[in-house]
C-alpha positions in Angstrom: 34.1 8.3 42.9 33.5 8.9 38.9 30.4 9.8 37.3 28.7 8.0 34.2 28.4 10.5 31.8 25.9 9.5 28.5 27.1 11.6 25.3 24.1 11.7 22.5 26.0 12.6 19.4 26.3 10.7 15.5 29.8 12.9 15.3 32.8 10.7 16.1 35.1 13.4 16.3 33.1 15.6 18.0 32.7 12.8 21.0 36.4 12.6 21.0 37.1 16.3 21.3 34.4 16.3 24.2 36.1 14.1 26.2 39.3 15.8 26.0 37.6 18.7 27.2 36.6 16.9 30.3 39.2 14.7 30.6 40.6 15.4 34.0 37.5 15.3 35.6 36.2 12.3 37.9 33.9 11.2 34.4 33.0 7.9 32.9 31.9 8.0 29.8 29.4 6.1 27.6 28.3 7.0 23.8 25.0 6.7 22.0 24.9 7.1 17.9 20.7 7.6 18.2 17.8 8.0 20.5 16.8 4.8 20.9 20.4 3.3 22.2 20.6 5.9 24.2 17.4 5.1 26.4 18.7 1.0 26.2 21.8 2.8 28.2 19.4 3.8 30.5 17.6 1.1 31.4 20.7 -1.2 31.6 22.4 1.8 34.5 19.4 3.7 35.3 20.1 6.8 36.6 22.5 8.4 39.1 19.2 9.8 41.1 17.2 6.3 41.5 15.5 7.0 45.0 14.7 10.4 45.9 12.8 10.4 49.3 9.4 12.4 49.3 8.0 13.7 52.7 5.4 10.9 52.5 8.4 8.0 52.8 10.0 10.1 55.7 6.8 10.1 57.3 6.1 6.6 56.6 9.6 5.4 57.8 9.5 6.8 60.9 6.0 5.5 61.6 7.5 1.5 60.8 8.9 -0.6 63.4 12.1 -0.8 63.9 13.4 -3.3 61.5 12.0 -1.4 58.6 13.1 1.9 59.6 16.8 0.1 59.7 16.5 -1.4 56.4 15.2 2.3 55.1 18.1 4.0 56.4 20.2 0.8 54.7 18.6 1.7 51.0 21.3 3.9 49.0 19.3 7.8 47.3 21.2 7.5 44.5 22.9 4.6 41.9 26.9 5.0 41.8 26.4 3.0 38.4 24.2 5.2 37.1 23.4 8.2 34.2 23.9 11.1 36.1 23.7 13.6 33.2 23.1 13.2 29.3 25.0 15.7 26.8 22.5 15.5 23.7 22.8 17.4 20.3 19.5 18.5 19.2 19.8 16.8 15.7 20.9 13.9 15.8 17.9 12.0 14.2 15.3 13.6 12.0 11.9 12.3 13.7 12.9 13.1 17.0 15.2 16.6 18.4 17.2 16.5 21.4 14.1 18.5 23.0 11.8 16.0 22.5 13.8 13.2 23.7 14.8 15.1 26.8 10.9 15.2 26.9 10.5 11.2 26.6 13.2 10.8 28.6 11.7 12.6 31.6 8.5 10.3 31.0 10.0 7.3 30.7 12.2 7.6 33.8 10.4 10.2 36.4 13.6 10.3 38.1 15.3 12.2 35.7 14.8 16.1 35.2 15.3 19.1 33.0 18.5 19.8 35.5 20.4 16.4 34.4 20.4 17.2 30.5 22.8 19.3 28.6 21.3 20.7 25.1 24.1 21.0 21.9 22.7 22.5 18.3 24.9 24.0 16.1 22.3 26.8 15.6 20.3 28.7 19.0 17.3 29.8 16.5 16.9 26.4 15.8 15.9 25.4 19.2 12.0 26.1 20.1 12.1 29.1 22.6 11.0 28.2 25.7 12.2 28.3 29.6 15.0 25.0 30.0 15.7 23.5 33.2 18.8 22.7 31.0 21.7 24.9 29.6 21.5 25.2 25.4 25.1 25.5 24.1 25.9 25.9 20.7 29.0 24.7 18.5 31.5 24.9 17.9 31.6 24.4 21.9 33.9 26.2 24.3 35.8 24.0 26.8 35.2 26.9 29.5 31.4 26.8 29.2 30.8 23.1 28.8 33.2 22.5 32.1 31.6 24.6 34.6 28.1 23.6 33.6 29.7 19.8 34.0 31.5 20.9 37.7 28.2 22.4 38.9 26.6 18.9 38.1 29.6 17.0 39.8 28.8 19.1 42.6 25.6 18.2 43.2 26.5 15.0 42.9 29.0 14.8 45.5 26.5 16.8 48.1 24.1 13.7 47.5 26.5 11.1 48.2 28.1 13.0 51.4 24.5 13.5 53.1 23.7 10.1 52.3 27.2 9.4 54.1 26.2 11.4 57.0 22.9 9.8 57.3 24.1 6.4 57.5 26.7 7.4 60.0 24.3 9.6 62.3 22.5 7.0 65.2 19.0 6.6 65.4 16.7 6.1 68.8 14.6 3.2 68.7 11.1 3.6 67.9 9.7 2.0 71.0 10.9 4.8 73.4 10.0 7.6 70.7 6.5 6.3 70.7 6.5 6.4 74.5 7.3 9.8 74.9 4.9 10.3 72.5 2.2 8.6 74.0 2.8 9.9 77.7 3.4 14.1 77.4 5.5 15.4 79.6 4.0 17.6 82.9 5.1 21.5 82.9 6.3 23.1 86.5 3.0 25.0 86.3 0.4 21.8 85.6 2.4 20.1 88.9 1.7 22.7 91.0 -2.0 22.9 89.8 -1.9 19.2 91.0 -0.7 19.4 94.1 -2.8 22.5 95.4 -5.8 20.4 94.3 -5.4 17.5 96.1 -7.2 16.7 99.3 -5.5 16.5 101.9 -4.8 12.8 103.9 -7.5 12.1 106.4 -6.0 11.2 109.6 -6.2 6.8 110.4 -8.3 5.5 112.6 -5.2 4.3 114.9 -4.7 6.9 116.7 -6.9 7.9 119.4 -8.6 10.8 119.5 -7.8 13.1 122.5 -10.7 14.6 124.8 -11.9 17.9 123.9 -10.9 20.2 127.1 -13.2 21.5 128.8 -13.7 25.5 128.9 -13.6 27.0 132.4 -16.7 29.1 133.3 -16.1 32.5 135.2 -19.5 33.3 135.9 -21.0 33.8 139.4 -22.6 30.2 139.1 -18.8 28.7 139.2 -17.8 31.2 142.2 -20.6 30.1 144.3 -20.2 26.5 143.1 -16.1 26.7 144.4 -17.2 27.9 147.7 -19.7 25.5 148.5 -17.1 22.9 147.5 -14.7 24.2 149.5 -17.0 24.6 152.8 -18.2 21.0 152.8 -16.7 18.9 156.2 -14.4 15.9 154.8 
């Protein structure tokens, strides 16, 4: 897989000896003279990082039926055809510096950030001080810097494109049975047992008769006198 590259730069040569610099990496390349073509690049490739998902579309996709969650897991984080990283000198026109077209840039296209610029001036002092999300390298370049700032980008790159590999490969459980379980919450050992020792116990049917209470023996002299008398009587 190569990588769309957009160089910002009114120096032919210099273009030239940038690409030879980076010429044995996966990189396709695309050139813009000013500002303003550079941003009509854009909007015909857009940019390498055209979905990112947010917590709130997770959320949301696993709350759709199934059919939309399918068609979700179907829809691509990033552009193959897209900018994934813009190498701007910082005065290339004089009513607009590289800084403040990073700036518009980032408005124009929210999916872009700080991270997916790389800065050139031919002076440091010249560029306002402040805390980049992007690297600031000054000419004449060195083929050492510029590559390993463009490898940790290709990088990143790849890791995008393998999880979105891995999540189009990994199965998903339909929705209907997640919603189940969630609906019905599963009984612990300990609340089962609560159950069953307060249950009544099963009265006993009517069916079956009821046997005769037995009847307790006296022992008193009442029952001794009442056992002679019975046995004394003629037949």
């Amino acid at each position: 897989m190569t990588f769309k590259v957009l160089i910002i730069e009114d120096n032919h040569s210099f273009i030239d000896t940038l690409k030879v610099m980076l010429r044995d990496l996966p990189l396709d390349f695309s050139h813009a003279y000013r500002y303003n073509d550079a941003l009509a690049i854009l909007e015909k490739h857009g940019i390498f990082y055209n979905r990112q998902e947010t917590a709130a579309e997770i959320t949301e996709a696993n709350e759709a039926p199934v059919k939309k969650k399918d068609a979700a897991a179907q829809a691509p984080l990033y552009n193959d055809h897209g900018i994934f990283l813009i190498i701007v000198e910082q005065n290339t026109e004089t009513s607009m510096k590289g800084t403040d077209f990073v700036a518009h840039a980032i408005r124009k296209h929210p999916g872009l950030s700080e991270s997916d610029f790389i800065l050139l001036t031919h002076r440091l002092d010249a560029v306002p001080t402040r805390n980049y999300g992007f690297p600031v390298f000054e000419k004449p370049l060195r083929a050492p810097q510029i590559r390993q700032a463009v490898l940790q980008k290709i990088r990143q790159a790849q890791e995008i494109t393998e999880a979105q590999a891995r999540t189009a490969n990994t199965p998903t459980k339909p929705a209907e049975s997640s919603e189940a379980e969630a609906r019905v919450p599963r009984k612990s050992l300990r609340d089962l047992l609560k159950i069953n020792r307060n249950a009544p116990h099963p009265k006993k049917t009517g069916d079956a008769k009821e046997k005769p209470a037995r009847k307790t023996r006296s022992t008193g002299p009442a029952a001794k006198k009442a056992s002679a008398t019975k046995k004394a009587s003629p037949k």
